[in-house]
C-alpha positions in Angstrom: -28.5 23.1 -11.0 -28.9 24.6 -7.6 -28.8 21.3 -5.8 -25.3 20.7 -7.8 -23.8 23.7 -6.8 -24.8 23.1 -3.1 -22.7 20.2 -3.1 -19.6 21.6 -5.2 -19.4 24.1 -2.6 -20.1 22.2 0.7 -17.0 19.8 -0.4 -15.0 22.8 -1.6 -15.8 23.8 1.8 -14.9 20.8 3.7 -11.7 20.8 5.8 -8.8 18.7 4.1 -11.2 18.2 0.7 -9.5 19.4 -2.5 -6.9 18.5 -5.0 -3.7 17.3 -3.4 -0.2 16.3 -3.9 1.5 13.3 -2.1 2.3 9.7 -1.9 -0.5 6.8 -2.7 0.8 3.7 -0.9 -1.1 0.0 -1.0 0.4 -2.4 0.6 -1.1 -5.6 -0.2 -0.6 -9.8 1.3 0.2 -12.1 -2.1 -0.7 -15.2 -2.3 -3.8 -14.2 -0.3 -6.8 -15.9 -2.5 -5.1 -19.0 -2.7 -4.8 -19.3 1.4 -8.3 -18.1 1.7 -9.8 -20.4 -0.5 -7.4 -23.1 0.7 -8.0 -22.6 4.4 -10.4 -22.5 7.1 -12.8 -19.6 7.2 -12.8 -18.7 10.5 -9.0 -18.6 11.4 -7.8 -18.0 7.9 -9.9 -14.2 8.1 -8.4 -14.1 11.6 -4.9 -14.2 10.5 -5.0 -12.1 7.6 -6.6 -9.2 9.6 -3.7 -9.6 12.5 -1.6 -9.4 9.6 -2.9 -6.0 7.9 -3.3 -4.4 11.2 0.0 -5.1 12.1 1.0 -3.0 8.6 -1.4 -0.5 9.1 0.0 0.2 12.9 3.5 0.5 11.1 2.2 2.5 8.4 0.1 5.2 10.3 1.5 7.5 11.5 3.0 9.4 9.5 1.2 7.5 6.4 -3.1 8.2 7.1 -5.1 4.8 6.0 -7.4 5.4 3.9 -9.2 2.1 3.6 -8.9 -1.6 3.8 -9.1 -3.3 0.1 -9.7 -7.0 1.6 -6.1 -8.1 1.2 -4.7 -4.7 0.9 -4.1 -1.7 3.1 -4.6 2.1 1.0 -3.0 4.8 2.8 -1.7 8.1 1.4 0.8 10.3 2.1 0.1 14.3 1.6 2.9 16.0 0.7 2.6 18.2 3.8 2.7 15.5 6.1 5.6 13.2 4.1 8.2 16.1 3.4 11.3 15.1 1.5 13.3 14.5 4.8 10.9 11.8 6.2 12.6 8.5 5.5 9.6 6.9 3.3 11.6 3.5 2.7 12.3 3.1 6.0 8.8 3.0 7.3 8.2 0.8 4.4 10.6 -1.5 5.4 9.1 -1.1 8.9 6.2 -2.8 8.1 7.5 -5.1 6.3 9.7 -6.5 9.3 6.2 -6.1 11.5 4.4 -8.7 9.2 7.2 -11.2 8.9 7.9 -11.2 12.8 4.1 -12.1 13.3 4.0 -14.1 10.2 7.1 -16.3 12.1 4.6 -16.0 15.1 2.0 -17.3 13.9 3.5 -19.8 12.0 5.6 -21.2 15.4 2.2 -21.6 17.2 1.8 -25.4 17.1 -1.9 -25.1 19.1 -4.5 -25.4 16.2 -3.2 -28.1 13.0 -5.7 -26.4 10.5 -5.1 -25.4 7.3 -5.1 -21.8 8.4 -2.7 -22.0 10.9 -0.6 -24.6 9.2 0.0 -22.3 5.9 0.6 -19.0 7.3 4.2 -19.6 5.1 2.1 -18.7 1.9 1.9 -15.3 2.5 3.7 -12.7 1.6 3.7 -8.7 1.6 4.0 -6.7 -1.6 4.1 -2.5 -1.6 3.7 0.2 -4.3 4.6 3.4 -4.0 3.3 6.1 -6.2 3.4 9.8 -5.7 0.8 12.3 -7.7 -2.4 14.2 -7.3 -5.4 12.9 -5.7 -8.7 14.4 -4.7 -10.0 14.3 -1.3 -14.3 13.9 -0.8 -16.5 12.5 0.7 -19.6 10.1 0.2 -22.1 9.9 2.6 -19.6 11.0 5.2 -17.1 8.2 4.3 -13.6 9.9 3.4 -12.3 9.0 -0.3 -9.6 9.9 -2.4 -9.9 9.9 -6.2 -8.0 10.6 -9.7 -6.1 9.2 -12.4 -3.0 8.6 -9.7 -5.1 6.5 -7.2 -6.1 4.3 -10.2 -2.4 4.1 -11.6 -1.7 3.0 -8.0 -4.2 0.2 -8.1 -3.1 -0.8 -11.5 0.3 -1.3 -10.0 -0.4 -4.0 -8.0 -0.6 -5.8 -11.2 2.8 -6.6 -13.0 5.7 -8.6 -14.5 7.6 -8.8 -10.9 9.1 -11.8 -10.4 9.6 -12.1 -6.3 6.6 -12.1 -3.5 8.2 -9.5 -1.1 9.6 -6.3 -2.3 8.3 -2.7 -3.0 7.8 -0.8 -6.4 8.1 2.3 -6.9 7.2 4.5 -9.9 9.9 7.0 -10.5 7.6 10.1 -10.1 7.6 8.7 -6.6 11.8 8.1 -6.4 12.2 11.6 -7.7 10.1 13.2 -4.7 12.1 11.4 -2.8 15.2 12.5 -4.2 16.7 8.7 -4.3 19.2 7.3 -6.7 17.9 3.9 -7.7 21.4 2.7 -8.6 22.6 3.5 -5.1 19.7 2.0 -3.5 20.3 -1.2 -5.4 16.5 -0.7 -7.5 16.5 -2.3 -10.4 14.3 -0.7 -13.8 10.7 -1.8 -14.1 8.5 -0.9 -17.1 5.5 -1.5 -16.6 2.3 -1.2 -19.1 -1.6 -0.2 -18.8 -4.4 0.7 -20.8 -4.9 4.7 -20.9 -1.2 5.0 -19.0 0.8 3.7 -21.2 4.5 2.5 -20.4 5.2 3.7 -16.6 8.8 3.1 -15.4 9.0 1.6 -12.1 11.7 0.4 -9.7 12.0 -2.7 -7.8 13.4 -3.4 -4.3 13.3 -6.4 -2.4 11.8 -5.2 1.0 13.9 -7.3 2.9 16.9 -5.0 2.0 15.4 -1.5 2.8 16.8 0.1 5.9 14.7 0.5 8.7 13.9 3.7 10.3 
């Protein structure tokens, strides 16, 4: 009992651990399994990770990464750090623009004829944007976030969209953002999951988000 209480305390204890509020952001390449397992090893891993470091350089700041899912970059959003006046889609929309111009890059270079190289076209970048409580800790010194909202997040990756680039966002997420969905041209998305139930959603196409 003693040994459990130790812990409880040393991560109630732990600078930045606790229950917080904010955004839970993945954005994540489609049509990833099918390059990888349709392309060269080597320069297939090589262009994937140029690709999510590219996202994750226009994610962070203000966005903090919290990992790398293989084809997907985690990063969350604490309400402290993402106020209401920081323009969320923007930045979204900033990555996006940062993966297609190396996408275009990558796909120009005419040096290596692999299958890698040749089929950099397949990809595509998809984003979900979730905002609700998450709790910080840590195991054995590696930072982690966990609740029902992280997994709601995760879940979202999976659904009825039809379209490879765009971003989703639930509306808890649209309301802390104070956005009208019929004046940002969203269109209604209901999604469905096991223990969640029906969760209403809202699709953009990334290409026609603002930059910042």
């Amino acid at each position: 009992m003693s040994g459990e209480t130790d812990v409880r305390t040393a991560i109630d204890h732990d600078e930045g651990r606790g229950a917080q509020d904010g955004f839970l952001v993945l954005a994540d390449i489609s049509g990833f399994t099918a390059f990888t397992t349709a392309t060269e090893l080597e320069h297939g891993a090589e262009i994937t990770g140029a690709l999510l470091a590219e996202v994750m350089s226009a994610l962070s700041p203000p966005l903090e990464i919290q990992e790398l899912e293989g084809d997907a970059v985690f990063a969350i959003g604490p309400d402290r750090v993402v106020t209401r006046g920081v323009p969320l889609l923007g930045l979204l929309r900033r990555a996006g623009l940062a993966f297609r111009v190396l996408q275009e890059k990558l796909q120009a270079d005419d040096s290596c004829s692999c299958g890698a190289c040749s089929n950099v076209h397949m990809l595509d970048l998809k984003i979900v944007v979730h905002h609700g409580s998450f709790m910080r800790h840590s195991v054995r010194g590696l930072p982690r976030v966990a609740g029902p909202d992280v997994i709601l997040a995760h879940k979202l990756l999976k659904n009825e969209i039809d379209g490879e680039a765009y971003i989703l966002l639930t509306r808890a997420a649209l309301e802390r953002l104070e956005l009208d969905p019929t004046a940002e041209g969203a269109q209604p998305v209901t999604e469905s999951y096991d223990h969640f139930g029906e969760v209403a959603c809202f699709a953009l196409e990334l290409d026609s988000v603002a930059a910042v």
